[in-house]
N, C-alpha and C positions, 0 to 999 in steps of 0.2 A: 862465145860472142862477147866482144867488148863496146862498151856505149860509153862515150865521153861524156864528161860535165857540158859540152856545149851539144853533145845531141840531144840529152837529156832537155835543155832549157828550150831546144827548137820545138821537140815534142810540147809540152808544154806551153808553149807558146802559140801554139796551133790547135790546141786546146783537147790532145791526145790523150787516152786513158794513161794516168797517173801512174806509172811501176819503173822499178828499176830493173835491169839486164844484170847490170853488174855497174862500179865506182870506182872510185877511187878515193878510198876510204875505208878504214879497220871497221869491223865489226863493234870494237870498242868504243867506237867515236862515231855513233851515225848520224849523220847529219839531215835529221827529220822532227820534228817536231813530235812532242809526247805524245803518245793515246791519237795519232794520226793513220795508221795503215791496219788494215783488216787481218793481213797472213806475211806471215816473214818468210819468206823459202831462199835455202843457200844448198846451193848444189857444190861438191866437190870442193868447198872451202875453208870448212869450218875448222880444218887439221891445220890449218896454216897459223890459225891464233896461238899463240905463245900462250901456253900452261898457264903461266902468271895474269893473264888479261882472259881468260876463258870464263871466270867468272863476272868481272864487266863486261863482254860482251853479252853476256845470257841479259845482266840485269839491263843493257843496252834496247836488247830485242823485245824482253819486255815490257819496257818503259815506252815504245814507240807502239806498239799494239794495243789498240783499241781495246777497250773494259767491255 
């Protein structure tokens, strides 16, 4: 399943439990705010990061997970 940036803002707007399906956006670059989300789960994705960015996205994921 695919969720757009504008389903995403509908949900939320409506004042929907806060999670992401899936973006549009690297794992390198997630666009959340630090020490904001309880659990990161990437299904079937994480092979798709480039060798070279695999370790930004690790410090990505947990830089945005809650302490």
């Amino acid at each position: 399943m695919h969720v757009t940036s504008a389903q995403i803002g509908v949900a939320r707007a409506n004042q929907l439990p806060q999670f992401t399906l899936s973006a549009d956006f690297g794992a390198e670059a997630i666009p959340l705010p630090d020490n904001s989300v309880d659990i990161v789960m990437m299904f079937k994705s994480l092979h798709h990061v480039p060798g070279a960015l695999l370790g930004d996205a690790m410090r990505e994921i947990r830089a945005i997970l809650r302490n």
